[in-house]
C-alpha positions in Angstrom: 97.1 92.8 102.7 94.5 90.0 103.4 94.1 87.9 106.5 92.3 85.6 104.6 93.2 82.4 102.0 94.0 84.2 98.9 92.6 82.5 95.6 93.5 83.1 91.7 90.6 81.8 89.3 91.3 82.8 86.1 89.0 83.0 83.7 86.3 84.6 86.6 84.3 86.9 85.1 81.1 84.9 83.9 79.9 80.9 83.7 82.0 78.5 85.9 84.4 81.2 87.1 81.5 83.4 88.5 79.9 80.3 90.4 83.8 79.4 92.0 84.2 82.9 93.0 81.2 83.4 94.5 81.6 79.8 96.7 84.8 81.2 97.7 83.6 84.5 98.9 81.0 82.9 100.5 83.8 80.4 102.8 85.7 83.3 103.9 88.2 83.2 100.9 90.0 87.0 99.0 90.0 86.3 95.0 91.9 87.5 92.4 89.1 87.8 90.0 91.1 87.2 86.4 89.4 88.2 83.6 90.5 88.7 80.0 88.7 91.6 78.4 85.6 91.8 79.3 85.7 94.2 82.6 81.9 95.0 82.8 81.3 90.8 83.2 84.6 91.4 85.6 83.2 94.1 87.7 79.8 92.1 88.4 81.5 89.3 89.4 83.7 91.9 91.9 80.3 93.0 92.9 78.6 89.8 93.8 81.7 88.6 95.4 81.2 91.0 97.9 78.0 91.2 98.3 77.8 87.6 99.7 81.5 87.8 101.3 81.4 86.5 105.4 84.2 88.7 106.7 85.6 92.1 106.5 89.1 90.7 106.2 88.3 89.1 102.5 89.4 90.9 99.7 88.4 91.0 96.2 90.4 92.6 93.2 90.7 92.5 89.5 93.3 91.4 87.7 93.6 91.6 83.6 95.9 89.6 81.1 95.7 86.8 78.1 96.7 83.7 79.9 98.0 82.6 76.2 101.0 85.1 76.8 103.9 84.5 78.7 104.3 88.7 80.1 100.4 88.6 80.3 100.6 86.1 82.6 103.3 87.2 85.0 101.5 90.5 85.1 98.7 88.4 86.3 100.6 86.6 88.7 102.1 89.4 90.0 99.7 91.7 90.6 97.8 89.0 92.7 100.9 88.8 94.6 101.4 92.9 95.3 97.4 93.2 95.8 97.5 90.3 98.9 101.2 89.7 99.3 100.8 85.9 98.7 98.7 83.0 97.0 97.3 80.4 98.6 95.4 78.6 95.6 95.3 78.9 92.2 92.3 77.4 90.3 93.0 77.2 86.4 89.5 78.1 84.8 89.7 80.1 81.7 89.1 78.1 78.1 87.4 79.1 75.2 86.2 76.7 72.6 86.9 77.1 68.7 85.4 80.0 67.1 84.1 77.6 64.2 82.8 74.3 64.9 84.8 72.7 62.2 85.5 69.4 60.8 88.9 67.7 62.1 90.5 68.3 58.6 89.9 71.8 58.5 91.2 72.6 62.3 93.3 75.3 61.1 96.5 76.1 62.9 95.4 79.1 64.1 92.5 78.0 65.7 94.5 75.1 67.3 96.6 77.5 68.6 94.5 79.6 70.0 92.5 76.8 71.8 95.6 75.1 73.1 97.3 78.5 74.0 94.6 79.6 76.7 93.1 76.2 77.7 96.3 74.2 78.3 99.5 76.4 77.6 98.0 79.4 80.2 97.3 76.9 83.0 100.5 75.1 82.7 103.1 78.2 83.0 100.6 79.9 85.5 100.8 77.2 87.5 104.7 76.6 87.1 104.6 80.3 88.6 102.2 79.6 91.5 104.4 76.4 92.3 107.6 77.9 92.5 106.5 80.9 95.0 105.0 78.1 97.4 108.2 76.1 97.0 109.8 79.8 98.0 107.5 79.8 101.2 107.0 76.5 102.3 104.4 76.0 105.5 103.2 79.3 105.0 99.8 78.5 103.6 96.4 79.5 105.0 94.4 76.9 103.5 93.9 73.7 105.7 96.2 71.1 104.3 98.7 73.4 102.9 98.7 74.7 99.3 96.2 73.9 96.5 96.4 74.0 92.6 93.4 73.0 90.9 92.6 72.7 87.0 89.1 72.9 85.5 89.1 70.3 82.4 86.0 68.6 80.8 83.9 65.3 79.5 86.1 66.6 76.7 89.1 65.1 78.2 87.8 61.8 76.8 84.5 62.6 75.1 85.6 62.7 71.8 83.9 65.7 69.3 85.2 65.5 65.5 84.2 69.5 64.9 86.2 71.1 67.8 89.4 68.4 68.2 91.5 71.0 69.3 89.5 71.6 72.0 89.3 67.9 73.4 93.1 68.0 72.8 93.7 70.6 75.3 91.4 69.0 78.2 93.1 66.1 77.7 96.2 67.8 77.9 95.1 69.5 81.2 94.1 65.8 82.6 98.0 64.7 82.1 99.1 68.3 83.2 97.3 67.3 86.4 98.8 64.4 86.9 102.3 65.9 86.2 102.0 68.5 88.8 100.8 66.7 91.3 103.6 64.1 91.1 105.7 66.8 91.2 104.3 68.9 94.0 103.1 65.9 96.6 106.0 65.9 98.6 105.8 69.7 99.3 102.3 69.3 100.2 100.5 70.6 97.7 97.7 69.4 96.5 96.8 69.0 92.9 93.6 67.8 91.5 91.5 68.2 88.4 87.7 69.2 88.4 85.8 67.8 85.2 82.6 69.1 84.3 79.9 67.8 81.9 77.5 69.6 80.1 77.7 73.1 82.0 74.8 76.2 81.3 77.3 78.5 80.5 77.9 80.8 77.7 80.0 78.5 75.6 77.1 76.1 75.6 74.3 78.8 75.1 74.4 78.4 71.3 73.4 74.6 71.7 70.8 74.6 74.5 67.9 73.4 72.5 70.3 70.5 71.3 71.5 69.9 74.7 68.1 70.0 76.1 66.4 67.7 74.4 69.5 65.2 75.0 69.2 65.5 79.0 65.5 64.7 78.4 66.2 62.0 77.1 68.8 61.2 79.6 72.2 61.7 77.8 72.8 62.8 81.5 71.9 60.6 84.5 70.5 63.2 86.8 68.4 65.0 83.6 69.9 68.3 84.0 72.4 71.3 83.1 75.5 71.7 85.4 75.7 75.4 86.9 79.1 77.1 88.3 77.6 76.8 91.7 78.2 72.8 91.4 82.0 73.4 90.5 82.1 76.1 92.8 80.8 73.6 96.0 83.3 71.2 94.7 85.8 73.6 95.0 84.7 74.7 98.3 85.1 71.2 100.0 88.8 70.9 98.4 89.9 74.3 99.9 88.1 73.3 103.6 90.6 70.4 103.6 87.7 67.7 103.2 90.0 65.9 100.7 93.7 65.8 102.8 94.5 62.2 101.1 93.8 62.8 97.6 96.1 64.5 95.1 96.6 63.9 91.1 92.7 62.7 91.3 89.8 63.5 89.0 86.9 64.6 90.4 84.0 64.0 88.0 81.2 67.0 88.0 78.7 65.9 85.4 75.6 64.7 86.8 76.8 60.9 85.8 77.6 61.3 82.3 81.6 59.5 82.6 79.1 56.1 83.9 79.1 53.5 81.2 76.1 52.0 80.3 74.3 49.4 78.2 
C-alpha cells in the first residue's frame, strides 16, 4: 500500500495525460496510470513515471477499462482502490474527438455517442464513485487541503466548431459538471475545479499542425505557441500542493491567452 497521495488520471497513457503523470511523479505523488487500449503508450508512461519519481514510497500501476462503460469503470475504480487502498485525487483526462470531422447536420448518433460517452458521461459516474468513497472516509486525505477532483475540459467549452459539435457539447457539459460537483462536495472539503486548455501538441491535434501553426504565427494565441502536457501537468501540481485552498467550482484557463477578448 502507498504512503504517498494516490492519483487516478484517466486517460494517461500519451498527450496531456503523460505530462500530468509525469508532474505528479515528480511532487511525490503514486498514479493510477488509466489507459484504454493502448498498453505499449501505457507502459512508457509507467516507465517515465518512475524514472523521474522523488521517493521510494510512490507507486505507479496500470489500470485498463472504457470510461464510456458503467462495469469498465468500477473495474477502474476499484482496482486503484485494491492496488493503494485509497484515492486521494481523481483527475478526469480521457476524450477523444470525432472520428470524422463532420458537418453539424451529419453528427450521426453514433458518433455523438461515442464523444459524449467518454468525454462527459465517463468523468461524471467516475467521479460520482471517487466522491462517495471520500464521503466514506472523511479527513482521511493526504493531499494538503483535503480531497481533490479535477476535470480536464477545453477552449471547446465555449469555442464553438461546426464539424465536431459533439465534441464542444461534451466540454461544455464537463464545465457545468464542474460546477455541479463542486457545489455538491464544498462542504466536505473537497475541492473541485476545472482545467481548460487551448490549443494543446497532442495527438488529437497532430493531424492539423500546419493549420494550427500558421494560426499561432499569426497570433490566434497571445503567447505564439503550442500548449504541452507539461503546462497542465504544473497546473495540476500547484492545485494538489494546496496553493489554491480558497478556490473550488473555478476554471482555470491553460491556453496561452486565447479565452482574452480582443479588438
Amino acid at each position: 500500500m502507498s504512503l504517498s497521495p494516490v492519483i487516478l488520471v484517466t486517460g494517461a497513457s500519451r498527450g496531456l495525460g503523460r505530462g500530468i503523470s509525469e508532474e505528479l511523479a515528480r511532487t511525490g505523488h503514486s498514479v493510477a496510470i488509466h489507459y484504454a487500449s493502448n498498453r505499449a503508450a501505457a507502459d512508457e508512461t509507467l516507465a517515465a513515471c518512475r524514472a523521474v519519481a522523488t521517493s521510494p514510497l510512490q507507486q505507479f500501476v496500470l489500470v485498463q477499462g472504457d470510461v464510456s462503460k458503467a462495469d469498465d469503470r468500477r473495474a477502474i475504480f476499484d482496482g486503484t482502490i485494491a492496488a493503494f487502498g485509497r484515492i486521494d485525487g481523481l483527475i478526469n483526462n480521457a476524450g477523444i474527438a470525432p472520428r470524422v470531422r463532420a458537418d453539424l447536420l451529419d453528427v450521426t448518433e453514433e458518433s455523438y455517442r461515442e464523444v459524449n460517452g467518454i468525454n462527459l458521461d465517463g468523468p461524471f459516474f467516475l467521479s460520482q464513485l471517487a466522491a462517495k468513497w471520500w464521503l466514506a472516509h472523511p479527513g482521511e486525505s493526504r493531499l494538503p487541503g483535503g480531497y481533490k477532483l479535477i476535470f480536464i475540459s477545453s477552449l471547446s467549452a465555449y469555442a464553438i466548431s461546426v464539424n465536431r459539435g459533439e465534441y464542444c457539447v461534451s466540454k461544455a457539459g464537463l464545465a457545468m459538471t464542474t460546477q455541479l460537483f463542486a457545489a455538491r462536495l464544498a462542504e466536505h472539503g473537497i475541492q473541485v475545479l476545472e482545467l481548460r486548455p487551448g490549443i494543446m501538441a497532442t495527438d488529437m491535434t497532430a493531424g492539423v499542425k500546419d493549420k494550427y501553426d500558421k494560426m499561432l504565427a499569426d497570433g490566434l494565441v497571445p503567447q505564439k505557441r503550442w500548449g504541452t502536457g507539461a503546462d497542465v501537468g504544473m497546473a495540476v501540481r500547484a492545485i494538489f500542493q494546496g496553493l489554491f485552498p480558497f478556490t473550488t467550482g473555478d476554471v482555470i484557463n491553460i491556453d496561452g491567452g486565447f479565452h482574452l477578448r480582443r479588438l
